[in-house]
C-alpha positions as CSV (number, residue, x, y, z in Angstrom):
1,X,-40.2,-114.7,10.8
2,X,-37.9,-112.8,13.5
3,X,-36.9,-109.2,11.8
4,X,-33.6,-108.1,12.5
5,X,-35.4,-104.5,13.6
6,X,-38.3,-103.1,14.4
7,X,-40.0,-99.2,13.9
8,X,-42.0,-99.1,16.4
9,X,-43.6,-95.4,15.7
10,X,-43.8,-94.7,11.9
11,X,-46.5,-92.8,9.8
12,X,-46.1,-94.5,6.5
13,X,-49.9,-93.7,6.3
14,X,-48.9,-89.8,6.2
15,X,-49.8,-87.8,3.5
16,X,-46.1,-87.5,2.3
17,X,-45.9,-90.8,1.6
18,X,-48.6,-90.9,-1.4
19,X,-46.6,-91.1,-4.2
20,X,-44.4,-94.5,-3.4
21,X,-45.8,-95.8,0.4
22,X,-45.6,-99.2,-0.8
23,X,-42.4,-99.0,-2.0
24,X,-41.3,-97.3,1.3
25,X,-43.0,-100.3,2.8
26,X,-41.4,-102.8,1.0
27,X,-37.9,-101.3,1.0
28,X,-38.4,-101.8,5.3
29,X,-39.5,-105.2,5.0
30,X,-36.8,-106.1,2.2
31,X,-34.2,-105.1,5.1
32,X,-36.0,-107.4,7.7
33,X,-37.3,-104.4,9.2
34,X,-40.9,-104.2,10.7
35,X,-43.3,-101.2,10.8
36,X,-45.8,-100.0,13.0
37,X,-47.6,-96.7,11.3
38,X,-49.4,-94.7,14.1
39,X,-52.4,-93.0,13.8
40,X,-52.6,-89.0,14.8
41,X,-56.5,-88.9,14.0
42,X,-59.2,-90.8,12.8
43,X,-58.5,-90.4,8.8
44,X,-54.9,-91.5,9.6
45,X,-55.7,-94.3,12.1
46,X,-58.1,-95.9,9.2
47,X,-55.2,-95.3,6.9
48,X,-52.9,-97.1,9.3
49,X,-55.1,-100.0,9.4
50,X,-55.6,-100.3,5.7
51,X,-51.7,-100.5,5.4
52,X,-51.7,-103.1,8.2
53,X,-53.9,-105.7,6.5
54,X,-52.2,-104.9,2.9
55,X,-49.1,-106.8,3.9
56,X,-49.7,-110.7,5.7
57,X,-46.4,-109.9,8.2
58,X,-44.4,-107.0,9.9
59,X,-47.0,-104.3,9.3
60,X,-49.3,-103.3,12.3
61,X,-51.3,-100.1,13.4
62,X,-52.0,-98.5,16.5
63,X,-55.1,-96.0,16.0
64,X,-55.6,-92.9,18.2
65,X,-56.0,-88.9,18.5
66,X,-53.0,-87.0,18.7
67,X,-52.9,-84.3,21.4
68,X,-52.9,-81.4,18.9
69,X,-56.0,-82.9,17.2
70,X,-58.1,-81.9,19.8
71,X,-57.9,-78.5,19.3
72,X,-57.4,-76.3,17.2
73,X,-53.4,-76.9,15.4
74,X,-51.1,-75.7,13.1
75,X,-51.2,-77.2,9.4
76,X,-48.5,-79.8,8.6
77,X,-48.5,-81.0,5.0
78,X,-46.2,-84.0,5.4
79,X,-49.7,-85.1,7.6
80,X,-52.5,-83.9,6.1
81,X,-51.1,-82.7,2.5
82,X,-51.8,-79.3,0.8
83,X,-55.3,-78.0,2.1
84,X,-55.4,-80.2,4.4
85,X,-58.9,-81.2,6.2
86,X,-61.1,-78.8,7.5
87,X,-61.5,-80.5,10.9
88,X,-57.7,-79.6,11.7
89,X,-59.0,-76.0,12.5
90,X,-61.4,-76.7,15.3
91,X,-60.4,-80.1,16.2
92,X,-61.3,-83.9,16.5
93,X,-63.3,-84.9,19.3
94,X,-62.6,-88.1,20.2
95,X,-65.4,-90.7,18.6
96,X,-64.8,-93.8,21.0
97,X,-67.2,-95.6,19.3
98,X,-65.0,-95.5,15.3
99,X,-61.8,-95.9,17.4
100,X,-63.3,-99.1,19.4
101,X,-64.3,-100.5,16.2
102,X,-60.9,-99.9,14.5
103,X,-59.7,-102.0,17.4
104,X,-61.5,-105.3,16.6
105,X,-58.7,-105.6,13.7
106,X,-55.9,-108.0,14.7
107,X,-53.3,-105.8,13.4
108,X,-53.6,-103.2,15.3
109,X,-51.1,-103.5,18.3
110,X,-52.6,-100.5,20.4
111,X,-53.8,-97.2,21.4
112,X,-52.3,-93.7,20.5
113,X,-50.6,-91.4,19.9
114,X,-52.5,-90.1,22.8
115,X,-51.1,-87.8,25.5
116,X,-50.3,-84.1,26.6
117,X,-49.0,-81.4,24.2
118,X,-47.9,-78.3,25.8
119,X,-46.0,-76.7,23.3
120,X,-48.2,-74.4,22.3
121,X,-51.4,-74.4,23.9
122,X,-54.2,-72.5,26.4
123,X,-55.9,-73.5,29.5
124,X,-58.4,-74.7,27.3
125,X,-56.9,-76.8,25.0
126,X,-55.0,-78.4,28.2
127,X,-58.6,-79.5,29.6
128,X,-59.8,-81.0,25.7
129,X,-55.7,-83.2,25.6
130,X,-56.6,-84.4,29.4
131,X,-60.4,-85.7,28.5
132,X,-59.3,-87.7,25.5
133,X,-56.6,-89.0,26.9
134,X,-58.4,-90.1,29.2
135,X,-61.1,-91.4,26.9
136,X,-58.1,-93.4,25.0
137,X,-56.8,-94.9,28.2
138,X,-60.0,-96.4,28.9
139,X,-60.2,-97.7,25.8
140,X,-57.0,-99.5,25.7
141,X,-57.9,-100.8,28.9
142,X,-61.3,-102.4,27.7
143,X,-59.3,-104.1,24.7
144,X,-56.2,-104.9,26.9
145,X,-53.7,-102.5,24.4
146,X,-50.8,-100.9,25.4
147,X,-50.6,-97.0,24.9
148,X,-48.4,-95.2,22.4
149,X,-47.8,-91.7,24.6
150,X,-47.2,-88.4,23.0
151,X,-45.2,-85.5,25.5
152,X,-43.9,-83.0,25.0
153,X,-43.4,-79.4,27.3
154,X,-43.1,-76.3,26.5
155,X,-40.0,-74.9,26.2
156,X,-40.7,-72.0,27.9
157,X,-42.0,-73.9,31.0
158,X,-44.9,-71.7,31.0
159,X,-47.6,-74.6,31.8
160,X,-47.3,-77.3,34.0
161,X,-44.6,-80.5,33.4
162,X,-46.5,-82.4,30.7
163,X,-44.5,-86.0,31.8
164,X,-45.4,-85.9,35.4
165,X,-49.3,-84.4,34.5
166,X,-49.2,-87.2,31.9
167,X,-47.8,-90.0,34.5
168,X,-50.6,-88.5,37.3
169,X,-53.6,-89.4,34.9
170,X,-51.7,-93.1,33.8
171,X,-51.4,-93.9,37.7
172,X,-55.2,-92.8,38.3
173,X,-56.6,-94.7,34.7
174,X,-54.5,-96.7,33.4
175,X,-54.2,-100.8,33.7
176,X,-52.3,-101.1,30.4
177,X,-48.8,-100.2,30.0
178,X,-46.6,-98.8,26.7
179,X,-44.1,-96.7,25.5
180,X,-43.5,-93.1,25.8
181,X,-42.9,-92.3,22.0
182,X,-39.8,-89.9,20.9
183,X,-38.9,-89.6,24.1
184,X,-37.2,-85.9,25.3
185,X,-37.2,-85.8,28.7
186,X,-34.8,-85.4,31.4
187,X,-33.7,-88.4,33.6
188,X,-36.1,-87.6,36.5
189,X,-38.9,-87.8,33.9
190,X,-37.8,-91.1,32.3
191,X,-37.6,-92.5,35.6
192,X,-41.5,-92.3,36.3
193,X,-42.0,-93.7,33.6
194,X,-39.5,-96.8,34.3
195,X,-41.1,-97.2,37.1
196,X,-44.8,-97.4,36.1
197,X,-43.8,-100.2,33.5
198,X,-43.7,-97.9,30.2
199,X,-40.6,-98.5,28.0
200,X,-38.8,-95.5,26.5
201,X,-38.7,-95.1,22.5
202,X,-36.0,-92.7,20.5
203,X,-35.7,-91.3,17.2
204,X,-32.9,-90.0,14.6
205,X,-32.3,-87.1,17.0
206,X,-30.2,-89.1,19.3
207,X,-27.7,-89.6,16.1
208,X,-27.0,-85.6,16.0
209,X,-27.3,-84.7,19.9
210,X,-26.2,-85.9,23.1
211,X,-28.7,-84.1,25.1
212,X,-30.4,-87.6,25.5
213,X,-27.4,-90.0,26.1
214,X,-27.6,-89.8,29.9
215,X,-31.6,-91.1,29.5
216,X,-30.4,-93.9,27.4
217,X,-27.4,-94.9,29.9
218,X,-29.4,-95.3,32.4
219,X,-32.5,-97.2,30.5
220,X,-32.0,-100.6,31.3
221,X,-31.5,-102.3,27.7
222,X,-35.3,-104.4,28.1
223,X,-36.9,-100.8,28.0
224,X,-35.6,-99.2,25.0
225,X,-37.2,-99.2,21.8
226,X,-36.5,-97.6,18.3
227,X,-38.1,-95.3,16.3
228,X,-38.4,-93.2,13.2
229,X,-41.2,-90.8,13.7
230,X,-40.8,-90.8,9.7
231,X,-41.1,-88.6,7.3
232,X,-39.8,-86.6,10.5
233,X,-36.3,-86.3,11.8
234,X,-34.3,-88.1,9.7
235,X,-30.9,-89.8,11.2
236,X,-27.3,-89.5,10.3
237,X,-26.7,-89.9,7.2
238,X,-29.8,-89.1,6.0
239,X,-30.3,-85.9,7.8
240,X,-32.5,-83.1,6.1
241,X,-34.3,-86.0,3.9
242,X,-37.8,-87.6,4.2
243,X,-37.2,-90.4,6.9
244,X,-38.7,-93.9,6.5
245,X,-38.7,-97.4,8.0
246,X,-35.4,-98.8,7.0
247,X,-33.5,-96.0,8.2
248,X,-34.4,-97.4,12.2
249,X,-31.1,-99.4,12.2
250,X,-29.3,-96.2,12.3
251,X,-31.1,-95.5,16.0
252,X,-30.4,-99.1,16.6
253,X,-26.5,-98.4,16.1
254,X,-26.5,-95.2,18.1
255,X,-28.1,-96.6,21.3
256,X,-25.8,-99.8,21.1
257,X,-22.6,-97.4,20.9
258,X,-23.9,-95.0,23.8
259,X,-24.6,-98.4,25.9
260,X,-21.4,-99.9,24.9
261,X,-23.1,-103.0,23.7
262,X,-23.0,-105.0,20.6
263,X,-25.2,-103.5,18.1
264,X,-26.6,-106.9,17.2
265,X,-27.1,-107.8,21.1
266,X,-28.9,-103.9,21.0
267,X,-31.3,-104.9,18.0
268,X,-32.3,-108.8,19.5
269,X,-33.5,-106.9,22.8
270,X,-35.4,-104.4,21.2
271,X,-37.4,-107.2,18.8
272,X,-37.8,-108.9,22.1
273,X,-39.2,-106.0,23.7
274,X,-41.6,-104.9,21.1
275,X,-43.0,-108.2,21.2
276,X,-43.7,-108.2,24.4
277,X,-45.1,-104.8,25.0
278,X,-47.3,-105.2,21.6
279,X,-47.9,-108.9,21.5
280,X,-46.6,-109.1,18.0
C-alpha cells in the first residue's frame, strides 16, 4: 500500500497515549497515514517496538536514548506519566547491548532520538549527550540504520552551537545518514546538514510561525519530511490539544503553500523520501 502521508517522528508509545493508543493508531492509518513512534529511552524504545509488530503495515519504530536521558532531566508526564520512573533522576546510560538487540526486529527503521541537548545543561551533562551519541552512531552504523537527530541550543547561547557540535561528531563517526528531527535552526545550520546527506523534518510549529519559512524555501523538496512530535505541538487547527498521527497532513499543507507547490505533489515527495531514507 502507498499512504498518502507519512509521520515520520511520533511517540504514540508515550505515556499520554494509554487510555486510546490504538485508537490513535488506527484513526492515522484510516486516513492513509503511516506512523513511526520514536523511542526517547529504553522503556519507550521497547514500547515503540511492541506497537510496531501489533499492526502488519505503516507502523515502524526507531529505538534510541534521548539527549536528556542521559542525565539527570526534568519530569514530563505526557512521557513518563505521573511518578514517573526513577531512572529519569540520574539518568540512562546507554546499554548497547538491549538497544542492538531491539534492532534485530524488522520494524524498526533506525536509530534515535539521539543527539545534543543544550537547553539546559552543565559541562557535565554535555560530555554524558556526546558519548552516547556516539555510542548510537556506531550502532546504526553496524546495522546499516539511519539516525533520528535531536538539537536543540540554548537560547541563551551560553554553550557551544549544538548543530555544528552535532554535525563535527556525524563527520568524524558516522557512515549512515538521517534526518534532523523538528528542525529549528537557522539556514546556515540547515545547510550542513544538506550537505552531509541528512534530510530536514518539521512539526505543527511551522503552521503558527514563520521563523522557519526561509529553511523550508530553501530545502530542496527531496529533503523535507513531516512530523508530529505528538502529543507535542499540535498544528493549526488543533492548537493547544494533544497532537497525533493524522494531524501530519496539516504540516504537509503548510510546507506545500510556503514552497508554492501542489500540496499533493508536496505529500508524494515526502512518501518517496521516507522510503528512501528508512527503507520502508
Amino acid at each position: 500500500m502507498q499512504p498518502k502521508y507519512i509521520d515520520i517522528h511520533s511517540h504514540v508509545n508515550f505515556k499520554a497515549f494509554d487510555e486510546d493508543r490504538d485508537l490513535v493508531t488506527k484513526r492515522a492509518l484510516e486516513g492513509d497515514t503511516w506512523v513511526i513512534n520514536v523511542g526517547t529511552q529504553l522503556d519507550t524504545s521497547k514500547k515503540a517496538v511492541e506497537m510496531a509488530n501489533q499492526y502488519q503495515e505503516g507502523v515502524y519504530a526507531i529505538i534510541g536514548l534521548h539527549p536528556i536521558h542521559t542525565g539527570a532531566s526534568y519530569h514530563d508526564e505526557k512521557e513518563l506519566g505521573e511518578g514517573g520512573k526513577e531512572f529519569t533522576s540520574r539518568g540512562e546510560m546507554f546499554d548497547k547491548e538491549s538497544y542492538k538487540k531491539l534492532l534485530e526486529n524488522e520494524k524498526v527503521v533506525g536509530v534515535g532520538e539521539c543527539g545534543l541537548d543544550y537547553y539546559r545543561c552543565t559541562p557535565e551533562s554535555i560530555s554524558k549527550q556526546k558519548k552516547a551519541f556516539i555510542e548510537q552512531i556506531e550502532i546504526a552504523n553496524e546495522f546499516n540504520k539511519p539516525l533520528m537527530l535531536h538539537i536543540r541550543n540554548n537560547p541563551e547561547g551560553k554553550q557551544n552551537n549544538a548543530y555544528f557540535d552535532a554535525l563535527e561528531i556525524l563527520k568524524s563517526h558516522s557512515r549512515v545518514k538521517g534526518d534532523v528531527h523538528f528542525f529549528a535552526g537557522t539556514w546556515e545550520e540547515a545547510k550542513g546538514f544538506l550537505d552531509f546527506g541528512f534530510t530536514l523534518s518539521f512539526t505543527g510549529v511551522i503552521t503558527f510561525t514563520h521563523d522557519y519559512d526561509e529553511v523550508i524555501r530553501n530545502t530542496p523538496l527531496d529533503m523535507i519530511m513531516s512530523e508530529t512530535d505528538s502529543p507535542y505541538v499540535a498544528p493549526i487547527p488543533y492548537r493547544g490539544k494533544r497532537n497525533e498521527p493524522s494531524y501530519v497532513r496539516e504540516v504537509v499543507k503548510k510546507i506545500a503553500q510556503i514552497k508554492s507547490l501542489p500540496e499533493s505533489e508536496v505529500a508524494l515527495q515526502i512518501i518517496d523520501n521516507a522510503r528512501r531514507v528508512f527503507k520502508i
